[in-house]
Structure formats: structure tokens, C-alpha cells
C-alpha positions as MATLAB code, in Angstrom:
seq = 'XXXXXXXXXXXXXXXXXXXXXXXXXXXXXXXXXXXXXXXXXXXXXXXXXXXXXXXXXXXXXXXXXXXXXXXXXXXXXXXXXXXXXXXXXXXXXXXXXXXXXXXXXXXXX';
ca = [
    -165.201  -22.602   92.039;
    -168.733  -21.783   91.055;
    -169.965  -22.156   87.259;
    -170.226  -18.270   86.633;
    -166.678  -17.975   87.796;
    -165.140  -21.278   85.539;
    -167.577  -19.387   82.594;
    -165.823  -16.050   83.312;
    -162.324  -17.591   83.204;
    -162.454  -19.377   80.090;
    -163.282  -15.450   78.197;
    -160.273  -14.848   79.918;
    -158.049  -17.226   78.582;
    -159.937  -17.227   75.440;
    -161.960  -20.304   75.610;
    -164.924  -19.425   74.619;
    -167.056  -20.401   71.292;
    -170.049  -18.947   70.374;
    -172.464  -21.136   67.493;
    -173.481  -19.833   64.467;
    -176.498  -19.143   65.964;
    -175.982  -16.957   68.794;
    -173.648  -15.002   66.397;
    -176.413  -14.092   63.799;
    -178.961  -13.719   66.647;
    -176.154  -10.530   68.526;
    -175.981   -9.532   65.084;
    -180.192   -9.330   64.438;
    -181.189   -8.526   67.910;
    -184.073   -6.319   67.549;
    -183.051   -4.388   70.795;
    -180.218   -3.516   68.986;
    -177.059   -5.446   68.274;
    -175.083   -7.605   70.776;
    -171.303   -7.408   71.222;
    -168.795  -10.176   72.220;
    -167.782   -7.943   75.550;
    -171.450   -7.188   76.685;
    -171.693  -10.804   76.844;
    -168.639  -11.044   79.224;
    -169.946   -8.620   80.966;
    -173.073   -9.551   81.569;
    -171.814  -13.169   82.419;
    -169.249  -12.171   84.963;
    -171.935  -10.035   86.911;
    -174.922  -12.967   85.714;
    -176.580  -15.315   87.475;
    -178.133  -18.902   86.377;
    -181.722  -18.300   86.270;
    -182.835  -21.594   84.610;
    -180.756  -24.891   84.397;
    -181.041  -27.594   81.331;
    -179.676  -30.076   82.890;
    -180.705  -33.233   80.059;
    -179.126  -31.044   77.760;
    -177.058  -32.941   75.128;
    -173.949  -32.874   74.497;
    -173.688  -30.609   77.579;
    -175.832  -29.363   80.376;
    -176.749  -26.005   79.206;
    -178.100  -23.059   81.389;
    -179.640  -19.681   81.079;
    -177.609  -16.403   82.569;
    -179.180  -12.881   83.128;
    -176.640  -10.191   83.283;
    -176.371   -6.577   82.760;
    -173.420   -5.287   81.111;
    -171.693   -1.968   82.121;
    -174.251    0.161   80.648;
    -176.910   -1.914   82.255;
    -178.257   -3.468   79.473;
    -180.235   -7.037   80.585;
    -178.808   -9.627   78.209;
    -179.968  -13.473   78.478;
    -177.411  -16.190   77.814;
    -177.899  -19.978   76.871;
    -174.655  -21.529   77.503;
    -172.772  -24.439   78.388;
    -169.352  -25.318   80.074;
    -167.533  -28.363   78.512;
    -165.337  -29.138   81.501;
    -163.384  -31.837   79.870;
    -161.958  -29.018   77.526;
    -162.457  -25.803   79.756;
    -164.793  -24.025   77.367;
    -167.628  -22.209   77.532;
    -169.917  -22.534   74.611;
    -172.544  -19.372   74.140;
    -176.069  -21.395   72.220;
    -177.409  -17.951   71.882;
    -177.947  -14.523   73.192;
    -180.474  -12.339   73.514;
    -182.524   -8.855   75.306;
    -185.239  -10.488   77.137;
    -188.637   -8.458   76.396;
    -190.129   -7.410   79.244;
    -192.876   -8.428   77.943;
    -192.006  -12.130   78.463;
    -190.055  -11.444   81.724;
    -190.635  -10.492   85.241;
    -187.739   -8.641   86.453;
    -185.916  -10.399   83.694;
    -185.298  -13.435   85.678;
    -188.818  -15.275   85.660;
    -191.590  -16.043   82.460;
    -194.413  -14.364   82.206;
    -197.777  -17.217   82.651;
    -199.105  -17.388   79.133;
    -202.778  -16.672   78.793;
];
């Protein structure tokens, strides 16, 4: 089973905990705020665009999505698979300023 789909099952059995700050970033989101089931939506359709794999305490990794309404959401998470949980770091609307097709960063001048 791939990481997307362990990710995907743990919203559906509840297992999911988002930090304090992804929550107040959904909430501040200057695209307009986030909601819990745009991120499940946007992770079961996602893909891993970067990995962090020296991440501490777990390997984290970076998801782009689109929920139903196609709205491009990026989301830092990790799976704990000793406890089958996903943990959501934070959440965000890329700016397409900063993206290419959403998936790759812009080169910095």
C-alpha cells in the first residue's frame, strides 16, 4: 500500500492530527480559509512532490492536491506508522508565484 493511500485511510478511521500550526495557518490563509475536508480531498487525489526524509521525529513530505472544487492545496505531513497516524505540519495555497504548475519552485533571482 502506497503512502497516499495509508495517509487517506487514517482520515478515514479518524487518525489524523493536525498541529497547532497548520490549524491557525487553514484558518489565516490569505487565499482564503482552509477546511479539514479540502485537505482530505486534496490528499486522497495528491501526490508527494518533495520528500523530507531526515525529518525528526518522522519523515515528513509535501502533497499537492486539488480538492473537489479544484482548489491546489500544499500539505506538509507525516505518517507515524508505529501508531497509524497521519500528522498534517501545515497547509497551505501555493502562490503561483512561487510554483510552476504547483508542483516545482520557482529559481530565486
Amino acid at each position: 500500500m502506497n503512502l497516499i493511500q495509508k495517509m487517506k485511510d487514517c482520515f478515514d478511521k479518524n487518525m489524523v492530527y493536525y498541529t497547532k500550526h497548520a490549524k491557525t495557518e487553514m484558518e489565516n490563509e490569505e487565499f482564503g480559509r482552509i477546511y479539514e475536508h479540502e485537505v482530505y480531498e486534496a490528499i486522497c487525489n495528491g501526490e508527494i512532490i518533495e520528500e523530507y526524509l531526515e525529518s525528526k521525529p518522522y519523515p515528513g513530505f509535501l502533497i499537492f492536491g486539488r480538492t473537489e472544487a479544484n482548489r491546489p492545496l500544499h500539505i506538509v505531513c507525516a505518517y507515524n506508522s508505529e501508531e497509524d497516524i497521519t500528522i498534517i505540519i501545515t497547509v497551505y495555497h501555493p502562490d503561483p508565484n512561487l510554483w510552476i504548475d504547483y508542483r516545482r519552485r520557482r529559481k530565486r533571482l
